[in-house]
MIDOVEX-221853 format. One record per atom (N, C-alpha, C): residue number from 1; atom name; x, y, z. Coordinates in steps of 0.1 Angstrom, whole numbers, plus 5000, padded with zeros to 4 digits. Example, Ala and Ser with C-alpha at 12.3 -4.5 7.8 and 13.67 -1.06 7.14 Angstrom:
<pts>
1;N;5132;4943;5078 .
1;CA;5123;4955;5078 .
1;C;5132;4967;5078 .
2;N;5128;4978;5071 .
2;CA;5137;4989;5071 .
2;C;5129;5000;5079 .
</pts>
This chain:
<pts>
1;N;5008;4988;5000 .
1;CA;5000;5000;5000 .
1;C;5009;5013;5000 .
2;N;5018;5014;5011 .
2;CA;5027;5022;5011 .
2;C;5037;5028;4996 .
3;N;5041;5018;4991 .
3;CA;5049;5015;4980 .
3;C;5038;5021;4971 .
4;N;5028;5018;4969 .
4;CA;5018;5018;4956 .
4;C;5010;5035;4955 .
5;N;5010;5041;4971 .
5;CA;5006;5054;4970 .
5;C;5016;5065;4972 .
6;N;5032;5060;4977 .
6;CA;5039;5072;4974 .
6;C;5048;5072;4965 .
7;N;5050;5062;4957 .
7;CA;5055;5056;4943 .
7;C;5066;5049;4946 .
8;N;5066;5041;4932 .
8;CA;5077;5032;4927 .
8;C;5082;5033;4917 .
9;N;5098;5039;4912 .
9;CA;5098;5044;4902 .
9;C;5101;5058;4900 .
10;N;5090;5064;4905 .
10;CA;5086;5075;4906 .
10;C;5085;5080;4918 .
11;N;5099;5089;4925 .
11;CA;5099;5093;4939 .
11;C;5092;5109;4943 .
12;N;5084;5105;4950 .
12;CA;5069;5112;4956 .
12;C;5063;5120;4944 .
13;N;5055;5110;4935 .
13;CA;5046;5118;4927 .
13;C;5036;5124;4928 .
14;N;5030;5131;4922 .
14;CA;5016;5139;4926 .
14;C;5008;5128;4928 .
15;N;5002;5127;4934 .
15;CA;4986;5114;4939 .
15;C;4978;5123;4947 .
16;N;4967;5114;4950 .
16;CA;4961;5119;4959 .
16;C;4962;5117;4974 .
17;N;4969;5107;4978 .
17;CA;4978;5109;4991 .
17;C;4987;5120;4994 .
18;N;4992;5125;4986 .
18;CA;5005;5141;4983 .
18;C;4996;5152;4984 .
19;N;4984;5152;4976 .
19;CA;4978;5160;4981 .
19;C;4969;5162;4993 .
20;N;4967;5151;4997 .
20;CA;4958;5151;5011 .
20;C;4972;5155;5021 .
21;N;4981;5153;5026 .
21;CA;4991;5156;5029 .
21;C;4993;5169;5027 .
22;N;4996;5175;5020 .
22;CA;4997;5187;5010 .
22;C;4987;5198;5022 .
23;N;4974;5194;5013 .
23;CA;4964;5202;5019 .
23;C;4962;5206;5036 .
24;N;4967;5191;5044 .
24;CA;4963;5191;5057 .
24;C;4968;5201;5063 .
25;N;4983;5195;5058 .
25;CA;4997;5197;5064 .
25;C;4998;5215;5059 .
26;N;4997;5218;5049 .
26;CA;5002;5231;5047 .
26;C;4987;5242;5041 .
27;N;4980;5237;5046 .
27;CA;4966;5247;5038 .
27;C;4963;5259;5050 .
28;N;4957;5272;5048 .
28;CA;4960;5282;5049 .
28;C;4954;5280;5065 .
29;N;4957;5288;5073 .
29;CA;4955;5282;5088 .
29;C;4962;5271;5097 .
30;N;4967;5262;5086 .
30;CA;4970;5248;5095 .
30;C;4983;5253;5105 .
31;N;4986;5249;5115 .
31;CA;4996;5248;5125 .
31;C;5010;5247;5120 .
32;N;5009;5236;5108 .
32;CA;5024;5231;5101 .
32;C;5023;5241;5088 .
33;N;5018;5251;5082 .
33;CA;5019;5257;5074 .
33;C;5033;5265;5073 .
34;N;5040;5268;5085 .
34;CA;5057;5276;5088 .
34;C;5065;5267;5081 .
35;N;5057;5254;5082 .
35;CA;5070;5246;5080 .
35;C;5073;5243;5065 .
36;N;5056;5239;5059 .
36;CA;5055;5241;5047 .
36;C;5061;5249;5041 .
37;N;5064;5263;5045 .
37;CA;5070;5275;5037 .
37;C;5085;5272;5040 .
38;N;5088;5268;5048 .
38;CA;5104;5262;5048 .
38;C;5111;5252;5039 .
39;N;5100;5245;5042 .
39;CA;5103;5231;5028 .
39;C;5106;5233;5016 .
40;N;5095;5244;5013 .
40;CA;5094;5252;4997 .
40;C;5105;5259;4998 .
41;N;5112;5268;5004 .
41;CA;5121;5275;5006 .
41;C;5135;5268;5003 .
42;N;5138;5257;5013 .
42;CA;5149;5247;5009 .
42;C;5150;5242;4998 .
43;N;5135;5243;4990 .
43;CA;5143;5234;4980 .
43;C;5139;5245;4964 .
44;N;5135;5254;4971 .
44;CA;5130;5265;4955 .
44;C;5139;5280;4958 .
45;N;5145;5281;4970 .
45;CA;5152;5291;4971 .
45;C;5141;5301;4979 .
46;N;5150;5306;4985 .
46;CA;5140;5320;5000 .
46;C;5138;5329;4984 .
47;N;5128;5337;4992 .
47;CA;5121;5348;4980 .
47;C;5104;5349;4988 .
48;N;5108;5355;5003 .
48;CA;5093;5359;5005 .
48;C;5081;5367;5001 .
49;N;5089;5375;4991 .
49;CA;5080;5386;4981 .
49;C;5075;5376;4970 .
50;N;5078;5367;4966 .
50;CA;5073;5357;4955 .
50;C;5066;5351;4958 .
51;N;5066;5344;4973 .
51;CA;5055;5332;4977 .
51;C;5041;5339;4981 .
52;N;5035;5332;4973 .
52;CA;5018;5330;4974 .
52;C;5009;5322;4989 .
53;N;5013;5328;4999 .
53;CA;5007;5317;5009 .
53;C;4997;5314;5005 .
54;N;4986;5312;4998 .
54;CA;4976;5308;4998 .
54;C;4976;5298;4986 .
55;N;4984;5298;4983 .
55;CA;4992;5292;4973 .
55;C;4998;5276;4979 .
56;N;5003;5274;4993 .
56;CA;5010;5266;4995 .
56;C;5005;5259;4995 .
57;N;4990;5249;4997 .
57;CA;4988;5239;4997 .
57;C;4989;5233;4981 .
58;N;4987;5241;4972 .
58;CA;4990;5238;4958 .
58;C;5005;5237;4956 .
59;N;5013;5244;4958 .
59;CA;5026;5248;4958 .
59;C;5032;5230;4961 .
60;N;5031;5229;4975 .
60;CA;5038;5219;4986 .
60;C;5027;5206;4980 .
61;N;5017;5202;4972 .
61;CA;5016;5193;4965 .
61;C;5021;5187;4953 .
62;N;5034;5194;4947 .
62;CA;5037;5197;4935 .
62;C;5055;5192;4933 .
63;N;5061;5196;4952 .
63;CA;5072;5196;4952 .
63;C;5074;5179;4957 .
64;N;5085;5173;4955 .
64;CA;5090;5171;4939 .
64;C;5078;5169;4926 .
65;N;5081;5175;4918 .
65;CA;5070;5172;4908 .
65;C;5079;5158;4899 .
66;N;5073;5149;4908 .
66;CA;5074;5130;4904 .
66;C;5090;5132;4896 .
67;N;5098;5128;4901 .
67;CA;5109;5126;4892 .
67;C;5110;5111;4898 .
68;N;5122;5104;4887 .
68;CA;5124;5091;4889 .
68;C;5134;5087;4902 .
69;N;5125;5074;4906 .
69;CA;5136;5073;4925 .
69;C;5153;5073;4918 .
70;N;5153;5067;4904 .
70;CA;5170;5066;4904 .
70;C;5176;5072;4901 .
71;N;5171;5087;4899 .
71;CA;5178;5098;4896 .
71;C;5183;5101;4911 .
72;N;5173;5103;4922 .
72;CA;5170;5105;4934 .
72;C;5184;5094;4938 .
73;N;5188;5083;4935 .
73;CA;5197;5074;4941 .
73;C;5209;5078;4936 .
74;N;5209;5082;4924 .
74;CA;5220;5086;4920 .
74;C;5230;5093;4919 .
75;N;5222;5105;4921 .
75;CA;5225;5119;4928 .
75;C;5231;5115;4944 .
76;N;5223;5109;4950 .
76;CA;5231;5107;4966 .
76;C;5242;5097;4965 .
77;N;5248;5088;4954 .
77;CA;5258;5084;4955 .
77;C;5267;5091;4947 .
78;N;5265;5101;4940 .
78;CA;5277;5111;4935 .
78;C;5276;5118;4949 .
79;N;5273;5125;4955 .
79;CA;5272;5132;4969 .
79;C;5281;5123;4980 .
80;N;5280;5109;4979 .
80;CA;5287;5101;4986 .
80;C;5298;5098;4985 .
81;N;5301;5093;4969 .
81;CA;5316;5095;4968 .
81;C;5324;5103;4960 .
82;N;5316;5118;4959 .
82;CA;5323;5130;4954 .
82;C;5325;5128;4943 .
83;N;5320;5121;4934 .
83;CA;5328;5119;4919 .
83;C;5314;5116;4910 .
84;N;5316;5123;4900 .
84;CA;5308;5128;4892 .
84;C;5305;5113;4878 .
85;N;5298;5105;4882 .
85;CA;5297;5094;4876 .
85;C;5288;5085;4870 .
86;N;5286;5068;4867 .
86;CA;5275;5066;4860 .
86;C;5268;5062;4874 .
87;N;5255;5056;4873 .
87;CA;5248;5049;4884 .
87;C;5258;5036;4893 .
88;N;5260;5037;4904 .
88;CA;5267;5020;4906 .
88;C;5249;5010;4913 .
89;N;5251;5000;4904 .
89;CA;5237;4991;4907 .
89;C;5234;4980;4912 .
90;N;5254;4981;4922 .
90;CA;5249;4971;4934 .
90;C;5256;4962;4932 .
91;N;5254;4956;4921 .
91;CA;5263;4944;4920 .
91;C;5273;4945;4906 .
92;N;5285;4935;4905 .
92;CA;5294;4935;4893 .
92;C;5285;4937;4883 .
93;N;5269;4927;4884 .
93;CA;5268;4918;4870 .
93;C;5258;4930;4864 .
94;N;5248;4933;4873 .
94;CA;5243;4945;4872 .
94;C;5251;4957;4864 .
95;N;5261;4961;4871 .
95;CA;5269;4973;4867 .
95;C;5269;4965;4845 .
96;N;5278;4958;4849 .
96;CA;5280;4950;4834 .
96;C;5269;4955;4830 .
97;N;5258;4948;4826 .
97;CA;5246;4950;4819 .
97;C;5244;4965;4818 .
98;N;5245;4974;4826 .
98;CA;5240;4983;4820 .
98;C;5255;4991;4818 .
99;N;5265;4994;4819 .
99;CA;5281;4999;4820 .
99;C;5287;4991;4807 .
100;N;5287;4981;4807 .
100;CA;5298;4970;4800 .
100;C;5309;4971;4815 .
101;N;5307;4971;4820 .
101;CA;5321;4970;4833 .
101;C;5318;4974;4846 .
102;N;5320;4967;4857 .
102;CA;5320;4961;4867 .
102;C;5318;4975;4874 .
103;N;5323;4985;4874 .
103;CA;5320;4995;4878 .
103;C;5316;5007;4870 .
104;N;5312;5016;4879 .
104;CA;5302;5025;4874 .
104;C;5319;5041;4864 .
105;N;5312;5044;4846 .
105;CA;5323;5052;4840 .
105;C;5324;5064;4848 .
106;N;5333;5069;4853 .
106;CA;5339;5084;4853 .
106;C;5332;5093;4839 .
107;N;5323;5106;4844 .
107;CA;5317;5113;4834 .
107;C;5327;5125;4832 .
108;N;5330;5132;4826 .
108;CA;5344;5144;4823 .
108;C;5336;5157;4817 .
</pts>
């Protein structure tokens, strides 16, 4: 259930669980709405002249707008070992199949 309404594949896509969440969590009144604007903030850049509070429940249902989980994995293992690279997918044979070689190419 879990897996099937915040995605697979596709890490936190718009659904209707995101937006019920969305709405609770950050709609105009709610208690967690500060936080809402933080979140947005962290990840869209401060700019309080631009944000639409009434906005945020739409806004904070949107962010990430569904990108793929293995972009999302891949990005934290360049972050991990500083080097700017292909996917590593765990295993030699893996890597092979999609690399041709055991480990993941150096990108330049």
């Amino acid at each position: 259930w879990i897996v099937e309404h915040l995605g697979i594949g596709e890490f936190l896509p718009s659904n209707w669980l995101m937006d019920f969440i969305a709405s609770f969590a950050c709609g105009e009144n709610s208690a967690l709405e500060f936080v809402c604007e933080n979140v947005v903030f962290l990840l869209c850049g401060y700019d309080q002249e631009q944000m639409n509070a009434t906005m945020m429940s739409t806004v904070a249902s949107h962010i990430p707008a569904g990108t793929s989980s293995y972009t999302i994995i891949h990005y934290a293992q360049e972050i991990k070992s500083g080097n700017f690279e292909g996917m590593d997918w765990g295993s030699d044979e893996k890597n092979v199949q999609h690399h041709g070689s055991t480990t993941p190419p150096t990108y330049h």
